[in-house]
CHARMM internal coordinates of N, CA and C (Angstrom, degrees):
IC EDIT
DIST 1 N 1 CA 1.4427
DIST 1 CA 1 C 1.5306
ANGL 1 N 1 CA 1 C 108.37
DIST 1 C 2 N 1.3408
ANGL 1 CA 1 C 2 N 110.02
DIHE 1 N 1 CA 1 C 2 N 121.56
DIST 2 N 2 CA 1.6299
ANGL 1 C 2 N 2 CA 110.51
DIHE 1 CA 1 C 2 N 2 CA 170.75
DIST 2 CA 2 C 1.5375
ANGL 2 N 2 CA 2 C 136.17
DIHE 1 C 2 N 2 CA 2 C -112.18
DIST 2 C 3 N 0.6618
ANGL 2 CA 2 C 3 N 145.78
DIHE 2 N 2 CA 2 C 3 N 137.46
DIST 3 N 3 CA 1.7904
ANGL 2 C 3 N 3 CA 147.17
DIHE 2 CA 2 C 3 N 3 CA -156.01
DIST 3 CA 3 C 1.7967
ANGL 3 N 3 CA 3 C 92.10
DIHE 2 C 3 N 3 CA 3 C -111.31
DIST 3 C 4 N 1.2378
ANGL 3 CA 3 C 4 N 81.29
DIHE 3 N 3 CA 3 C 4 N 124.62
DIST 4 N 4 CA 2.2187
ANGL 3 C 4 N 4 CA 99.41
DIHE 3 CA 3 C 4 N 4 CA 168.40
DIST 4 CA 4 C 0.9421
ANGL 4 N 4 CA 4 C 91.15
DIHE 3 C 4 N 4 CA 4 C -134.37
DIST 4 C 5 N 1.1588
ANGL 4 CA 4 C 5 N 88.61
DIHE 4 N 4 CA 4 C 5 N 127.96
DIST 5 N 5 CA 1.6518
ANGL 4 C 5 N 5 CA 113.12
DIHE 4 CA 4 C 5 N 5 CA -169.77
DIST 5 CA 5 C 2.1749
ANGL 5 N 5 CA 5 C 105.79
DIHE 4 C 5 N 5 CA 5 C -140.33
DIST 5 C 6 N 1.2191
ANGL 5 CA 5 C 6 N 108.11
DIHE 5 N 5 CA 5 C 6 N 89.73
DIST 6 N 6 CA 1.4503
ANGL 5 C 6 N 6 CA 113.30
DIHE 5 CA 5 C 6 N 6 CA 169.65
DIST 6 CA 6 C 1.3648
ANGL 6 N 6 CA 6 C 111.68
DIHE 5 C 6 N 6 CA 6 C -149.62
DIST 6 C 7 N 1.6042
ANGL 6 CA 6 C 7 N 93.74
DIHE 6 N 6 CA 6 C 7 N 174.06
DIST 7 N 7 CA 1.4313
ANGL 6 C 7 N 7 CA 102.37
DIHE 6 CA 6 C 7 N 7 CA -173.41
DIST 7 CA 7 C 1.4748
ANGL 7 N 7 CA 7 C 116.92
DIHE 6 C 7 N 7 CA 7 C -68.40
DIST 7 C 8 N 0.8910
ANGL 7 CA 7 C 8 N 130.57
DIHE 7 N 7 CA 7 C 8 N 148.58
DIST 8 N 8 CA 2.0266
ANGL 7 C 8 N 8 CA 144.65
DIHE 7 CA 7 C 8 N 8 CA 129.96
DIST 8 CA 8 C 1.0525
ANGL 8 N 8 CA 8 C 127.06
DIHE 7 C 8 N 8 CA 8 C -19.15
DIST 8 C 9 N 1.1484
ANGL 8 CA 8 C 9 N 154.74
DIHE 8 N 8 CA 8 C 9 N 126.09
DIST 9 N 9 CA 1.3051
ANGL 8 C 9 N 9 CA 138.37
DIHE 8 CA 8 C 9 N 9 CA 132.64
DIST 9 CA 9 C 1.4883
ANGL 9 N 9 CA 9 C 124.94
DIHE 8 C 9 N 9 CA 9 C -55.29
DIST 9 C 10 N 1.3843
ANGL 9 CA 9 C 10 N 123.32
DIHE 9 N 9 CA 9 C 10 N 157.61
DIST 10 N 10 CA 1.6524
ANGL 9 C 10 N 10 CA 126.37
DIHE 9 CA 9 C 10 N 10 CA 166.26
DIST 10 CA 10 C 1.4106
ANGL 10 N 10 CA 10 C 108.22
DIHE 9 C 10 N 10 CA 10 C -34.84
DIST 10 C 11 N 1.2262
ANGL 10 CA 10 C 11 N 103.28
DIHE 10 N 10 CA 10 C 11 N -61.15
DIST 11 N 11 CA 1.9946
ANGL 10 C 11 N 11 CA 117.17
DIHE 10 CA 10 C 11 N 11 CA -174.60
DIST 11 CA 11 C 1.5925
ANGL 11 N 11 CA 11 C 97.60
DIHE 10 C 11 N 11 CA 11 C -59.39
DIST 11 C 12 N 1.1540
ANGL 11 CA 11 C 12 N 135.16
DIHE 11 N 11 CA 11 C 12 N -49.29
DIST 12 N 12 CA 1.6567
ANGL 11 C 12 N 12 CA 122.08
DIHE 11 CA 11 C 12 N 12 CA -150.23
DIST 12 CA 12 C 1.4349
ANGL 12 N 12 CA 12 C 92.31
DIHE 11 C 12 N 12 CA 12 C -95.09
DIST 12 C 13 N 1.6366
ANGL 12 CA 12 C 13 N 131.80
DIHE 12 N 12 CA 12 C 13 N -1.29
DIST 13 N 13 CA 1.5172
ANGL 12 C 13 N 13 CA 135.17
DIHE 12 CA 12 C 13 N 13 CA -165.78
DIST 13 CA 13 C 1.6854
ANGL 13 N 13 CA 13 C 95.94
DIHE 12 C 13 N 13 CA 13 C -104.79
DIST 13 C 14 N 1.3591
ANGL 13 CA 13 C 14 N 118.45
DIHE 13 N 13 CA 13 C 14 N -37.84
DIST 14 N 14 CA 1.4454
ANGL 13 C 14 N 14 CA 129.30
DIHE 13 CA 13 C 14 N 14 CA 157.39
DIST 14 CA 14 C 1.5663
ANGL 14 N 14 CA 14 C 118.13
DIHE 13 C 14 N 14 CA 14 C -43.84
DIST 14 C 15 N 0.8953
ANGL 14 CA 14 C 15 N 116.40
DIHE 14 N 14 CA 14 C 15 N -67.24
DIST 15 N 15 CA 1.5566
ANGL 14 C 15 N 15 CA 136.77
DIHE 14 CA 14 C 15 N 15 CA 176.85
DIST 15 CA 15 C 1.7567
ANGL 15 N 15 CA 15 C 94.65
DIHE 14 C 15 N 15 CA 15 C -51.90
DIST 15 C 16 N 1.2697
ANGL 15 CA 15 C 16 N 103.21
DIHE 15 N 15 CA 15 C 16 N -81.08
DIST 16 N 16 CA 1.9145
ANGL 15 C 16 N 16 CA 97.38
DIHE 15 CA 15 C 16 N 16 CA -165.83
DIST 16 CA 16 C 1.4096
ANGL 16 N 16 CA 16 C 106.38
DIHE 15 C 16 N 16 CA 16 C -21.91
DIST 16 C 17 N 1.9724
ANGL 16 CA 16 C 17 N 111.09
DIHE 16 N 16 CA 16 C 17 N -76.06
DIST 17 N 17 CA 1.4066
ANGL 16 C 17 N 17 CA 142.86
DIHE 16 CA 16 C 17 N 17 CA -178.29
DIST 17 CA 17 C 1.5628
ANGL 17 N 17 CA 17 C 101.85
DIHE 16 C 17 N 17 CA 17 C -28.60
DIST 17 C 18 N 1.4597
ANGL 17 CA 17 C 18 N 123.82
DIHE 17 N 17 CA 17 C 18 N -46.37
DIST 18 N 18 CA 1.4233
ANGL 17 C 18 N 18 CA 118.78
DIHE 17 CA 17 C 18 N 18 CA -168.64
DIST 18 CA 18 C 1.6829
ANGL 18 N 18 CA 18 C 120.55
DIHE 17 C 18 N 18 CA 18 C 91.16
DIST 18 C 19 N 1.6339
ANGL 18 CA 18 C 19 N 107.00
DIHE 18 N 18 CA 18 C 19 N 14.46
DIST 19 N 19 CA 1.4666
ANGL 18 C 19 N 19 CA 124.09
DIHE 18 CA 18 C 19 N 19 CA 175.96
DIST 19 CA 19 C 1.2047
ANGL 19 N 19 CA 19 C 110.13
DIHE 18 C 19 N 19 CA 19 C 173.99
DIST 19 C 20 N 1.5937
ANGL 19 CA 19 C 20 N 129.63
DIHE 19 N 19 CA 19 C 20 N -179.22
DIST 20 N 20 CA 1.2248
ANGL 19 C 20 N 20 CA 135.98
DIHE 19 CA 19 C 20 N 20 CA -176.82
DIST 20 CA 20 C 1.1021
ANGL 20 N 20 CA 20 C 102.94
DIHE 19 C 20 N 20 CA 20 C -84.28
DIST 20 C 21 N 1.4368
ANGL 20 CA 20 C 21 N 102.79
DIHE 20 N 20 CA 20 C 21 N 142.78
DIST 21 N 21 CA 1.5013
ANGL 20 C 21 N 21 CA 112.22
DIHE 20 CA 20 C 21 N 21 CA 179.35
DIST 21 CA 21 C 1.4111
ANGL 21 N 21 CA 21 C 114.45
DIHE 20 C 21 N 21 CA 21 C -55.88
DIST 21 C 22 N 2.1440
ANGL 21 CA 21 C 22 N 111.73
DIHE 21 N 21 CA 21 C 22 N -47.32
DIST 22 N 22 CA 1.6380
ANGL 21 C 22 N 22 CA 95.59
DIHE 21 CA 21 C 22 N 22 CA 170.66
DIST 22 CA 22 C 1.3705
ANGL 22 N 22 CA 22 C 133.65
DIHE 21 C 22 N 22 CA 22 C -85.09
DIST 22 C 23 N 1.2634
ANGL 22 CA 22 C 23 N 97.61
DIHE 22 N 22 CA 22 C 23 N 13.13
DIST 23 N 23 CA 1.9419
ANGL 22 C 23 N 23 CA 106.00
DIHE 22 CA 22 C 23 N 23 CA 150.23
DIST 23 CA 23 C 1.2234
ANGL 23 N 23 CA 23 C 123.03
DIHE 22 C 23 N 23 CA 23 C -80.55
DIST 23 C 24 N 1.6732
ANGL 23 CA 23 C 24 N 125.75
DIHE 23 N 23 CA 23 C 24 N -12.37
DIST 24 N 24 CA 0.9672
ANGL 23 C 24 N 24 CA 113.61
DIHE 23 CA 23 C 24 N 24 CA 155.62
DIST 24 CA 24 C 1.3766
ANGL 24 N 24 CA 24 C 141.09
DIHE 23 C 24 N 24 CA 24 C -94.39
DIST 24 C 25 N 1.5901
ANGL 24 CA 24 C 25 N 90.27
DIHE 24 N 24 CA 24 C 25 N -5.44
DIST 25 N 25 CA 1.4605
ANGL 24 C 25 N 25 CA 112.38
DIHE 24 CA 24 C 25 N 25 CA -170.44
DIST 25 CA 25 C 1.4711
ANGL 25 N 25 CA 25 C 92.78
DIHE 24 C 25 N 25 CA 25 C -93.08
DIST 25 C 26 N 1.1057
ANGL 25 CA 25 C 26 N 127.89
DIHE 25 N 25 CA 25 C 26 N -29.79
DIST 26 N 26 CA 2.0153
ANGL 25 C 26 N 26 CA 131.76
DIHE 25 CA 25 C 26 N 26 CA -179.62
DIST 26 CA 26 C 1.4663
ANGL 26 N 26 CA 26 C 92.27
DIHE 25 C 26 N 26 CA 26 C -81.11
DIST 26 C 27 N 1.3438
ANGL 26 CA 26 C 27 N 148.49
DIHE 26 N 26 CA 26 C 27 N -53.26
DIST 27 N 27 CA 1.4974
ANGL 26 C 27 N 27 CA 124.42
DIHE 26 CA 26 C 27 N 27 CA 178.54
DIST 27 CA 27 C 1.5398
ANGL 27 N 27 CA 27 C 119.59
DIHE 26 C 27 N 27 CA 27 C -59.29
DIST 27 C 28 N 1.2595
ANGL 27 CA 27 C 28 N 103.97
DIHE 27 N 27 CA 27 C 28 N -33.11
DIST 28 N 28 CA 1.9080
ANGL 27 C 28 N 28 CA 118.66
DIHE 27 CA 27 C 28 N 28 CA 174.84
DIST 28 CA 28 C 1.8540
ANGL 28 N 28 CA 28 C 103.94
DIHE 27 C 28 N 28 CA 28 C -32.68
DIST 28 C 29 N 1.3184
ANGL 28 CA 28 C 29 N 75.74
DIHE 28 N 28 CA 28 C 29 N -83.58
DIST 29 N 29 CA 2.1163
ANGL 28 C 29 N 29 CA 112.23
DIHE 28 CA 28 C 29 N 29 CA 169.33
DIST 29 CA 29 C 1.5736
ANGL 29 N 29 CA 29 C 105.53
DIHE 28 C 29 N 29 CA 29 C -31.25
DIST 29 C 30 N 1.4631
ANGL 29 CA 29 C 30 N 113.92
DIHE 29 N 29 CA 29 C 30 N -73.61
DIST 30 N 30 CA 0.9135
ANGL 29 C 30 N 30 CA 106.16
DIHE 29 CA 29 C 30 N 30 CA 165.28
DIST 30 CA 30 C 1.5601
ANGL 30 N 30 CA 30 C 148.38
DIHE 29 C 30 N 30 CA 30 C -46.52
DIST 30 C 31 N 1.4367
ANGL 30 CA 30 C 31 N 103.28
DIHE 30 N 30 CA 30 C 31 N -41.72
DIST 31 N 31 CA 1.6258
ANGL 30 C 31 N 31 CA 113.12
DIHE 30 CA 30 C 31 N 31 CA 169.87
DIST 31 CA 31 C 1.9472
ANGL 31 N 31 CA 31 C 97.95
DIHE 30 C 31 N 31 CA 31 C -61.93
DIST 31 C 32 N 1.4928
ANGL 31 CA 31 C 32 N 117.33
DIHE 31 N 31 CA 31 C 32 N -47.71
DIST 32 N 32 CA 1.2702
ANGL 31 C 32 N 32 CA 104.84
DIHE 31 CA 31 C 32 N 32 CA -153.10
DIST 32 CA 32 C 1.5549
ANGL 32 N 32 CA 32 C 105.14
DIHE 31 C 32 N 32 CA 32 C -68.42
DIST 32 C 33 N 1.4062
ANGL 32 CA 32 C 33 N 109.03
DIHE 32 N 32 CA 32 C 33 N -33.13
DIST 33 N 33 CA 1.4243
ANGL 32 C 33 N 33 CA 116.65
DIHE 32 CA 32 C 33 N 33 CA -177.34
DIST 33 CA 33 C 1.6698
ANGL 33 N 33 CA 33 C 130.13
DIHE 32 C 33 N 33 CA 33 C -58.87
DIST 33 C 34 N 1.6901
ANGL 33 CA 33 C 34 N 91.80
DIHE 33 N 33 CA 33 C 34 N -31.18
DIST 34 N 34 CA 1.9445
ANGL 33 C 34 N 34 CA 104.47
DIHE 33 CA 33 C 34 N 34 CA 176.67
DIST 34 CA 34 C 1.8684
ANGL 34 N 34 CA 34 C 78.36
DIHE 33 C 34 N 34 CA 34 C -87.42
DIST 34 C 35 N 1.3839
ANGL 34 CA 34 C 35 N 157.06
DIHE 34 N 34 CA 34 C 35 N -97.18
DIST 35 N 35 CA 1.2095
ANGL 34 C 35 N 35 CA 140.95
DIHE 34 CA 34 C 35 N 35 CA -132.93
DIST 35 CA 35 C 1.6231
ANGL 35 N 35 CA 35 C 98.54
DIHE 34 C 35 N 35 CA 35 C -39.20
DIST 35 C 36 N 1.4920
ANGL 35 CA 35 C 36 N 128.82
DIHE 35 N 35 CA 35 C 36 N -50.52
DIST 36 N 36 CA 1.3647
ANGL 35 C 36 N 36 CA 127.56
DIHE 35 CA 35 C 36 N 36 CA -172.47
DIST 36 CA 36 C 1.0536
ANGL 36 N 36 CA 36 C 105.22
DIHE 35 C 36 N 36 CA 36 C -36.91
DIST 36 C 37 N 1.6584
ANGL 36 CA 36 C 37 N 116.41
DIHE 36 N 36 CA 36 C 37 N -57.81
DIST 37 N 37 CA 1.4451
ANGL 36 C 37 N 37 CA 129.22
DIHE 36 CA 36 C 37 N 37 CA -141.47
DIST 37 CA 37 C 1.6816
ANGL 37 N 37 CA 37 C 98.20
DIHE 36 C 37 N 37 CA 37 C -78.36
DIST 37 C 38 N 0.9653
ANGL 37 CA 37 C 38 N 104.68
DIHE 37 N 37 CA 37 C 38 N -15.67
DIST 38 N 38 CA 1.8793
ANGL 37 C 38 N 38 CA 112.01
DIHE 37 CA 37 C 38 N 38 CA -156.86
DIST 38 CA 38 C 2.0083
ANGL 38 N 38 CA 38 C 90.19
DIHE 37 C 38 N 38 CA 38 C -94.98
DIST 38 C 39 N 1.1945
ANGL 38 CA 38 C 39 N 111.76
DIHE 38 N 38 CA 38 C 39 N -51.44
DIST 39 N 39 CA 1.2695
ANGL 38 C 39 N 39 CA 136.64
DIHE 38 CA 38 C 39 N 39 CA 179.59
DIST 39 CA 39 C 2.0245
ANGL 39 N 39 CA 39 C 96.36
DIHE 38 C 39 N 39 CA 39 C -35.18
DIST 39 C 40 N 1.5640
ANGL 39 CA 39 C 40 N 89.48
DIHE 39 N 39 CA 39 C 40 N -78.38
DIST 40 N 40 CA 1.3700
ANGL 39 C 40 N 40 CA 112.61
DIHE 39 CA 39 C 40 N 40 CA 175.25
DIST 40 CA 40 C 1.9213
ANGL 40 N 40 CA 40 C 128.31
DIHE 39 C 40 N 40 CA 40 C -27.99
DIST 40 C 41 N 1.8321
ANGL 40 CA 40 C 41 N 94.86
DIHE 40 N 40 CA 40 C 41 N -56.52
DIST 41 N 41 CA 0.9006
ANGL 40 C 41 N 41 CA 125.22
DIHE 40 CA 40 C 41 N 41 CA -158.10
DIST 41 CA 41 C 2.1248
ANGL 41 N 41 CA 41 C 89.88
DIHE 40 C 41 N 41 CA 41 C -69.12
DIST 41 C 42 N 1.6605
ANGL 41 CA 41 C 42 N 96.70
DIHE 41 N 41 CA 41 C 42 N -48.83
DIST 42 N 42 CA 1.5236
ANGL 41 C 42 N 42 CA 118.93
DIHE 41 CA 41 C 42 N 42 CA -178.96
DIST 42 CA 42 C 1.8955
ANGL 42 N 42 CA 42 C 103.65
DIHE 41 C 42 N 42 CA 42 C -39.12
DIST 42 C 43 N 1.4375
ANGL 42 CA 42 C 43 N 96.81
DIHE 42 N 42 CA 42 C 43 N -51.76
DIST 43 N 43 CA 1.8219
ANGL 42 C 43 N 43 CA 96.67
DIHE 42 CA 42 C 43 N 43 CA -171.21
DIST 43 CA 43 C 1.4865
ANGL 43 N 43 CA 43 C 121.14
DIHE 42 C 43 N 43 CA 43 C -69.64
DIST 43 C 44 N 1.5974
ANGL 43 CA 43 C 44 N 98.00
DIHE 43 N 43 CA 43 C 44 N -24.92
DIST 44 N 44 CA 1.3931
ANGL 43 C 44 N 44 CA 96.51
DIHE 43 CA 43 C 44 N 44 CA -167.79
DIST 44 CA 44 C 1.7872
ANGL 44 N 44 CA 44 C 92.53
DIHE 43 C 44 N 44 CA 44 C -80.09
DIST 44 C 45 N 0.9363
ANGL 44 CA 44 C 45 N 143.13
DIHE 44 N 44 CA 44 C 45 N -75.91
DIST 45 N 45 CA 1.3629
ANGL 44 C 45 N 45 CA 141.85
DIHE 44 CA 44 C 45 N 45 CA 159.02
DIST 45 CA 45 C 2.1467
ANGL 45 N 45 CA 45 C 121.53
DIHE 44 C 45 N 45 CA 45 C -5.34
DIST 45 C 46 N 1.5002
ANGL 45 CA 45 C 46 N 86.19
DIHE 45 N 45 CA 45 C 46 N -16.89
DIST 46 N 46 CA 1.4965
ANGL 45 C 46 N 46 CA 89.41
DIHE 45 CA 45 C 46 N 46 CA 166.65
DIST 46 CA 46 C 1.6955
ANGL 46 N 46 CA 46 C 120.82
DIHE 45 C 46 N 46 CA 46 C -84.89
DIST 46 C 47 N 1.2916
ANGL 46 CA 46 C 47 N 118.90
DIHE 46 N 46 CA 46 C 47 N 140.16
DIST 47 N 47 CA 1.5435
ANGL 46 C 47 N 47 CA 115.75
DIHE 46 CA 46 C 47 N 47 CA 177.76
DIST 47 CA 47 C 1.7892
ANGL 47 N 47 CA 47 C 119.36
DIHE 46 C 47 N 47 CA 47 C -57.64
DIST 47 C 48 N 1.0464
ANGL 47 CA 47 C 48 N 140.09
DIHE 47 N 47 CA 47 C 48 N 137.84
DIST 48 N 48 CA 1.4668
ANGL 47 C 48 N 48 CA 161.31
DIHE 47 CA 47 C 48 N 48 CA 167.64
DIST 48 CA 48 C 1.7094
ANGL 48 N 48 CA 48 C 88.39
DIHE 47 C 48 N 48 CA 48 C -57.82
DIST 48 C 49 N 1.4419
ANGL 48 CA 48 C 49 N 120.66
DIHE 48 N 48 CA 48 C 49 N -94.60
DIST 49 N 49 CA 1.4184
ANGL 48 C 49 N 49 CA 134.23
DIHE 48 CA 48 C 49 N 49 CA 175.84
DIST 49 CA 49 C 1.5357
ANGL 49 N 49 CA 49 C 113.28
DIHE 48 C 49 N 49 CA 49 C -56.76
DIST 49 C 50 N 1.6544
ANGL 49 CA 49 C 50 N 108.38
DIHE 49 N 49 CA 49 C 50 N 111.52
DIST 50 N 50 CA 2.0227
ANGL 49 C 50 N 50 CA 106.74
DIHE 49 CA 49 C 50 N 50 CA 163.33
DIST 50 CA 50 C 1.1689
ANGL 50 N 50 CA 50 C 97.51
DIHE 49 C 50 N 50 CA 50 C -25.89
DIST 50 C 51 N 1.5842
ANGL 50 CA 50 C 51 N 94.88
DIHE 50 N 50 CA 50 C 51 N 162.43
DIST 51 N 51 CA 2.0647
ANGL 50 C 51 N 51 CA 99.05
DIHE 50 CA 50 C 51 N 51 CA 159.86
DIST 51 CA 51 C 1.3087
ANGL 51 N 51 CA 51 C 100.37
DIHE 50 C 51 N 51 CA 51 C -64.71
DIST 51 C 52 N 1.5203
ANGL 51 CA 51 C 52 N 125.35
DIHE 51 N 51 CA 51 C 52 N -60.48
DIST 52 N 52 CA 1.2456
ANGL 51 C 52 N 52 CA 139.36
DIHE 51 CA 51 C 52 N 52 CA 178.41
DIST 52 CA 52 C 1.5998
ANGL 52 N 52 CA 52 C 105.21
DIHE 51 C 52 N 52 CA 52 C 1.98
DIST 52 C 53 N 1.4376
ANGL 52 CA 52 C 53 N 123.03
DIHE 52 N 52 CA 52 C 53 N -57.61
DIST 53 N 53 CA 1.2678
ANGL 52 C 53 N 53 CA 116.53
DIHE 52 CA 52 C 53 N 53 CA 177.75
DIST 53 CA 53 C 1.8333
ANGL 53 N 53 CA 53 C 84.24
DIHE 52 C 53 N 53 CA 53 C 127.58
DIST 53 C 54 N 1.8414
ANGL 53 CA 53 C 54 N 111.18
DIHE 53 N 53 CA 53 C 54 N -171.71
DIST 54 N 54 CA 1.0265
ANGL 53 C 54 N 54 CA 117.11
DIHE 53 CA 53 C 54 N 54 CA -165.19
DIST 54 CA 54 C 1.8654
ANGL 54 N 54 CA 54 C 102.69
DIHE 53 C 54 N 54 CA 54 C -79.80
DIST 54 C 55 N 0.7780
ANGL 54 CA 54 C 55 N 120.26
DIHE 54 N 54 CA 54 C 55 N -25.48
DIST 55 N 55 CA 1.3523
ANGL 54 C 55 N 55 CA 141.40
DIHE 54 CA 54 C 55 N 55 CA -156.37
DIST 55 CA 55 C 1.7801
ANGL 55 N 55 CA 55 C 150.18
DIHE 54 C 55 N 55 CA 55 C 127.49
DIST 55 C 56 N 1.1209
ANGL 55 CA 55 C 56 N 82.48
DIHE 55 N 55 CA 55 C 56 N -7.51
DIST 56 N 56 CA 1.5386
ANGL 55 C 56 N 56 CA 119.44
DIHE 55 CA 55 C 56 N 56 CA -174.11
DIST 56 CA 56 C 1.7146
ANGL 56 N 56 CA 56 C 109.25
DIHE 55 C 56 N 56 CA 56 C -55.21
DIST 56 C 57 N 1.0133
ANGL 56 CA 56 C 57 N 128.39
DIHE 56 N 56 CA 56 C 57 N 120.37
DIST 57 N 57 CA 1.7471
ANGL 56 C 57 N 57 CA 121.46
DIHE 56 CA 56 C 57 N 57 CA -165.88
DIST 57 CA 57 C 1.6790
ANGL 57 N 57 CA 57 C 77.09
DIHE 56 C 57 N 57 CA 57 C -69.09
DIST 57 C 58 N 1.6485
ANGL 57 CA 57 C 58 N 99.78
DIHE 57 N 57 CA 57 C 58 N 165.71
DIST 58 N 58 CA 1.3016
ANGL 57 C 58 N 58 CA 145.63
DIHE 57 CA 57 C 58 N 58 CA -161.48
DIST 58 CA 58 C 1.9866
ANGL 58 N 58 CA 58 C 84.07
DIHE 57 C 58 N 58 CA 58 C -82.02
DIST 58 C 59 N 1.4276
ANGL 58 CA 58 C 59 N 122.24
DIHE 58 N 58 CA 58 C 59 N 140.26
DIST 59 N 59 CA 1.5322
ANGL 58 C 59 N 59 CA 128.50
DIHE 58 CA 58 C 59 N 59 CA -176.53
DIST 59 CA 59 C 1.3778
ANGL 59 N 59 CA 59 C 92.64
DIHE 58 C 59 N 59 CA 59 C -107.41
END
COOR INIT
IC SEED 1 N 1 CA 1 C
IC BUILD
């Protein structure tokens, strides 16, 4: 039994993976960048003041 053991090339590391590596690395980026944006978009849409009000007992 023998072990080969070497490197890849870019091209034969493409092929294994089933795409280019910076297609996978540009959907990565991309996915992380729309969750940011969505993330982002989520806080600003959050209230400053509880509903509760400032604190003030109920008059």
């Amino acid at each position: 039994m023998t072990n080969d053991t070497r490197e890849l090339s870019i091209e034969q590391l493409d092929q294994t993976s089933g795409g280019s590596m910076m297609d996978i690395v540009i959907k990565a980026y991309e996915k992380y960048m729309a969750d940011l944006g969505a993330k982002l978009i989520n806080d600003l849409h959050k209230p400053l003041v509880p509903k509760t009000g400032l604190g003030f007992p109920p008059r």
